[in-house]
N, C-alpha and C positions, 0 to 999 in steps of 0.2 A: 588487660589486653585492650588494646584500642580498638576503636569502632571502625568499619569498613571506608564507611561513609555518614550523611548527615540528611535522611528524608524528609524532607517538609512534605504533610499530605494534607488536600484540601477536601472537603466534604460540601456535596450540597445535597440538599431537600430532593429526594425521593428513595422510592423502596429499596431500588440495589446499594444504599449505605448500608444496609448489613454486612453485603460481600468486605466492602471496606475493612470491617473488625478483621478480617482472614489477612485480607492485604497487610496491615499494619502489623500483625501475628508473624505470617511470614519472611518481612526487615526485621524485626525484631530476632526471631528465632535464627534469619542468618549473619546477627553480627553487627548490621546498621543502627545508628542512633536515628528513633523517628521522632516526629511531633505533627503535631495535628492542629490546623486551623480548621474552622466546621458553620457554615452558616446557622442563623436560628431557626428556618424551617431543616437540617439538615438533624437537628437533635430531636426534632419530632421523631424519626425512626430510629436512630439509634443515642443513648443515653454519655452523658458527659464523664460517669462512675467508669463506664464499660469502657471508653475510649482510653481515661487516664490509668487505668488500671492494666490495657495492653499495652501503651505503649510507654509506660513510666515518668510519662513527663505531664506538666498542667496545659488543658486545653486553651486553645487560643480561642474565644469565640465572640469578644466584646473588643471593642475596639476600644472604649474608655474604662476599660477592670485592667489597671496595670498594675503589673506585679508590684511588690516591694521593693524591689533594684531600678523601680524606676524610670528603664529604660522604653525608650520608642520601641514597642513592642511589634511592629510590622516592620518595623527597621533593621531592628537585630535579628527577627527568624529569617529575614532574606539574606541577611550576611552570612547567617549561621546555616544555613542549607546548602549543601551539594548540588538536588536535583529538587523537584517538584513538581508531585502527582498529585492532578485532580480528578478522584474520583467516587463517587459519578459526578459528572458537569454536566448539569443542568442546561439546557436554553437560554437560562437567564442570566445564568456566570458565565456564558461564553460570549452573551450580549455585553454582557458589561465590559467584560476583559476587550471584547475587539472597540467598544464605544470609548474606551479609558477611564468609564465610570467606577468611581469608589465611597461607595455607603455603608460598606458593612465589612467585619473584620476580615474576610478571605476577599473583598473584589480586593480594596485597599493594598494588601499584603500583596498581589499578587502584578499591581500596578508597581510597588517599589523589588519586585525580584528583578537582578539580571543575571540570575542560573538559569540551565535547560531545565524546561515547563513542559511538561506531558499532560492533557487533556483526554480525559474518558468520558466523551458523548454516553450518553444514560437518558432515552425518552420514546417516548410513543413514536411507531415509524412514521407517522403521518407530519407529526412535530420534529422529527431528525429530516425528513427529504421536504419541509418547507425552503424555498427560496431565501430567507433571512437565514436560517443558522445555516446550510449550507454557505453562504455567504461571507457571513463573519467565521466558519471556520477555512473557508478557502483563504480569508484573508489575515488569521492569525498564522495559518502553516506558511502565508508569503513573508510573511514577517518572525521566523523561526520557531513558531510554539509548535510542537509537534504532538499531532492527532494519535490518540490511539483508536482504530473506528470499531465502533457498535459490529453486535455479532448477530445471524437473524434468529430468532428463540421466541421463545413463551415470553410474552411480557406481562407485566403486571395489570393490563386493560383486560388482558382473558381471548387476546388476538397473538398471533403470528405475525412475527415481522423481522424486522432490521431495526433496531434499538436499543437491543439489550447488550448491558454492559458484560466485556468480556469478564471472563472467569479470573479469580486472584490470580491462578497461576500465572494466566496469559501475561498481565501485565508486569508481574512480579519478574517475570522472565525477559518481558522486553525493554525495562529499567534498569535491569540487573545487568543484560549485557550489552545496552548503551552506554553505564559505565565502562562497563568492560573495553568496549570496544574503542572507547575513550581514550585509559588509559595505556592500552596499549597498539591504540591503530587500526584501522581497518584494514583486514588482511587480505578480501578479495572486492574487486570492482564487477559488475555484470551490467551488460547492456542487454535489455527485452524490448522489444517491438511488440505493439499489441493493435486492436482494433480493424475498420477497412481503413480501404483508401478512398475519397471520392476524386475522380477526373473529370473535372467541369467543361461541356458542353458548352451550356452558353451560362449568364446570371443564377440562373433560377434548377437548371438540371443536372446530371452529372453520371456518369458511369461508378457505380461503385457495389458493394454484396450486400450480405446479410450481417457480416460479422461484428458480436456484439464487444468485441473487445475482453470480455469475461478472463477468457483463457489465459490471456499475455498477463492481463491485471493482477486473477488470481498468483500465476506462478512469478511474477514482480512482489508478491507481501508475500509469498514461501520465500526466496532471497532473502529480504530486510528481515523477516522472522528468525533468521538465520545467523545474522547481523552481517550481512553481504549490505553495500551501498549500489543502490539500483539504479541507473540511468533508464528510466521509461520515458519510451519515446512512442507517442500513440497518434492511431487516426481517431475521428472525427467519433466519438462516445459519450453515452451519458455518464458515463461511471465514474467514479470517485475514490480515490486513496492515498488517505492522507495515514503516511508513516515517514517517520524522522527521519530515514534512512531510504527512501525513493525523492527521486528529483525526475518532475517529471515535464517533459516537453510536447505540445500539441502542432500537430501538424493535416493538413490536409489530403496533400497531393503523393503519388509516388516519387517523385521528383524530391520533394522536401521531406520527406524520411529518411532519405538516403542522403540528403546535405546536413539535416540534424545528427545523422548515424553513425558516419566516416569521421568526423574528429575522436567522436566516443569511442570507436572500435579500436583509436593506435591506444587506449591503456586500456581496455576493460580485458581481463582475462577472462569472461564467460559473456559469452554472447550469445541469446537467446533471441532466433527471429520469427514469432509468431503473429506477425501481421499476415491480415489476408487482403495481401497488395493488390489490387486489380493486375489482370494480365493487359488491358490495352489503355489507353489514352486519343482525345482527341489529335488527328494532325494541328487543329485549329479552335480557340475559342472562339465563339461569337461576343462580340462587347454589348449586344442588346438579345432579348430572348426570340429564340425562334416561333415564327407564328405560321398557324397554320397554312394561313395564305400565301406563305414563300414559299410552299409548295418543294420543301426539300426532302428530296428523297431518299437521302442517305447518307451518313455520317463517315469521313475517311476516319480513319482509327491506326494509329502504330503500336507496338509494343512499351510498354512501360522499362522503365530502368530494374535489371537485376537485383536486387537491394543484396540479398543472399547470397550469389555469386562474386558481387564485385563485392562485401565485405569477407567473405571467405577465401578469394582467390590470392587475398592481402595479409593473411592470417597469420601471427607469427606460430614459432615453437608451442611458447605457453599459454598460447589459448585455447579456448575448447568454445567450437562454433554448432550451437544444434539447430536445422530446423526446421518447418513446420509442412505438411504434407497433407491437403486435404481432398480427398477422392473419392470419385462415385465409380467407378469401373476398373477392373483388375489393376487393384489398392496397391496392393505388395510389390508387384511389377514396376508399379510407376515412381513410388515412392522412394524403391531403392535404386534407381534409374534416377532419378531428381537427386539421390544422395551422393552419386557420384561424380553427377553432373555439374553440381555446385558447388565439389568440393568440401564439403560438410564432413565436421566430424563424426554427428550425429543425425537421424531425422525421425520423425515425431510423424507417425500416420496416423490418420486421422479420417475413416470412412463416413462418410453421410448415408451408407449401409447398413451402419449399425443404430440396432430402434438404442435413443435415449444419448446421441452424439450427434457432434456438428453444433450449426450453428441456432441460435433460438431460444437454447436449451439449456436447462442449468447442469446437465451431467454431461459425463464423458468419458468415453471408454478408445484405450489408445495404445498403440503400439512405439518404441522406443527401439533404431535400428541402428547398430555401429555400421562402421566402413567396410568390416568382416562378412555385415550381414546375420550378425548375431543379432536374436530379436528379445525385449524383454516386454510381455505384456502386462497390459497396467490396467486392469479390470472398473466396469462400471461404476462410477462413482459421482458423490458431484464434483464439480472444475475444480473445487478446492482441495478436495483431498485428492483430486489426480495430479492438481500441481503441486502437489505437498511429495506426494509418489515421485514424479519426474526430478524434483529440485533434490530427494534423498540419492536417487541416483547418479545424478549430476557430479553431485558434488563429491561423490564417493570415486568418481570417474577421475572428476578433475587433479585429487588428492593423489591420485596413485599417479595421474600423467605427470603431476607435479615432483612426488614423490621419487620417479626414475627418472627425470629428466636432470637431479641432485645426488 
């Protein structure tokens, strides 16, 4: 029986190469032919015996130990591979891969692939959110190498953070059905909003919230998790997420979310709007900053552009439009008032009432409301597993509108 596919897996120097051995366990036990490139600090943790023995093939790990056939051996495993995961990568192999440096048998090899390249950040949280590897991985994901990001857990220093490489499955799952999704298409599009907006005053100030963008972000990698291709379109955040299958666009203003938003919304079938757009904007910028001594007393203010409505009121049959609703005073009232208002198929409340939700915060507890008024409540949790909650509904939603609309 022939093999699925052709894994090339790259190994570098720290602890979670163990997980690896599982990785490579797992292609193996479903069918794929793997092989393993591994740097020489990468065989300090795990053994050259252990690796050839899962996955049946001779390890690559010298760049001048060429086989007996002779051949350019970084040459022919980039011919010879499908896909190509590295994990864990290291700081130093992702410096290399973005500098085009090759010194050792995995940077080398991975200079001559031109297959899809999956990268698994693996390091101390302090060493993942430095300016340089954020850097060179915003700049391998601009250039198509697609991020798989660190998850936050026990890491190997005896701290708590964002570093630690996802579990085999995770990754097993999201190689597996980027193949998939490969060979046979990507079957749905979604467009999320996430983040605030700011409305600039003058230079230097600006009207805009609290909103850390979290929410939209996390439920943007529930999609691509999914193998949904995600158009995020975000305000002004610190936040980061790099998946193969999110394309993401920054924006500032209400104005420019809403120019970024309307070409995406004529093909996205799910459209998700959880930005927290500001409600007003300046009539007027100032072109220099206001000083005290100008003595002005008060800023004109207009309304901002509907982003929600005028993407909803355009909506076709097959889409399914949710969105976001966030309240401090008779919640329920407002929300389902805001849900008819804007035409929505769905809305998403969201109380600053409730202890351990909103904005600031890493959890969130929420309510999920059809057009009927039907309510499904989606209990305390953090934003990740509520947007994990929302997007299983969603899409269970979408499947049946789609399903009778055929």
């Amino acid at each position: 029986m022939s093999a699925k596919g052709n894994i090339l897996i790259g190994i570098t120097g720290g602890i979670a190469a163990y997980k690896t051995l599982s990785l490579i366990r797992l292609f193996v036990k479903s069918g794929y032919e793997v092989k393993v490139a591994a740097t020489k600090n990468a065989l300090q943790f795990v053994t050259p015996l252990t690796i050839e023995t899962l996955s049946n093939h001779p390890l690559y790990a010298n760049t001048f130990n060429l086989p007996s056939e002779r051949n350019v051996e970084h040459i022919s495993l980039s011919d010879w591979a499908d896909i190509v995961v590295v994990a864990p990568a290291s700081a130093n192999i992702i410096g290399k891969l973005a500098s085009g440096i090759a010194d050792d048998a995995l940077s080398t090899l991975l200079l001559a692939v031109n297959k899809p390249v999956f990268i698994a950040p693996s390091m101390n949280e302090k060493m993942f959110s430095n300016f340089a590897v954020q850097r060179n991985l915003n700049y391998l994901q601009s250039n198509g190498i697609n991020i798989i990001n660190p998850e936050i857990g026990f890491l190997a220093c005896h701290t708590e953070g964002n570093g630690r490489m996802p579990e085999p499955e995770s990754i097993f799952y999201i190689v597996t059905d980027f193949l998939k999704q490969k060979k046979e298409g990507i079957k749905f599009k979604a467009l999320v909003t996430a983040g605030p907006t700011y409305e600039p005053i003058d230079p230097v100030r600006f009207i805009g919230n609290y909103s850390s963008g979290l929410m939209g972000f996390s439920l943007a990698e529930a999609l691509a998790n999914k193998g949904i291709y995600v158009e995020l379109v975000s305000g002004p955040t610190t936040l980061e997420l790099h998946h193969p299958l999110v394309h993401r666009t920054d924006v500032k203003t209400a104005s420019e979310m809403l120019d970024a938003c309307e070409p995406i919304a004529k093909y996205a079938d799910i459209l998700i709007m959880a930005a927290a757009v500001a409600d007003y904007t300046p009539t007027e910028t100032k072109l220099h900053k206001i000083k005290k001594e100008d003595k002005t007393e008060h800023i004109e203010l207009k309304p901002t552009v509907d982003i929600l409505k005028t993407i909803a009121i355009k909506k076709k049959k097959n889409q399914l439009v949710i969105g976001f609703a966030l309240e401090t005073d008779n919640e329920l009232e407002n929300a389902i008032k805001k849900l008819h208002a804007k035409n929505a198929d769905y809305i998403v409340l969201n109380s600053l009432n409730e202890e351990g939700a909103g904005f600031g915060v890493s959890t969130n507890k929420v309510s999920l409301i059809d057009a009927s008024e039907k309510i499904i409540n989606i209990p305390l949790q953090s934003k990740k597993k509520v947007a994990e909650s929302i997007i299983e509904h969603v899409l269970q939603i979408y499947t049946s509108k789609k399903n009778k609309k055929t």
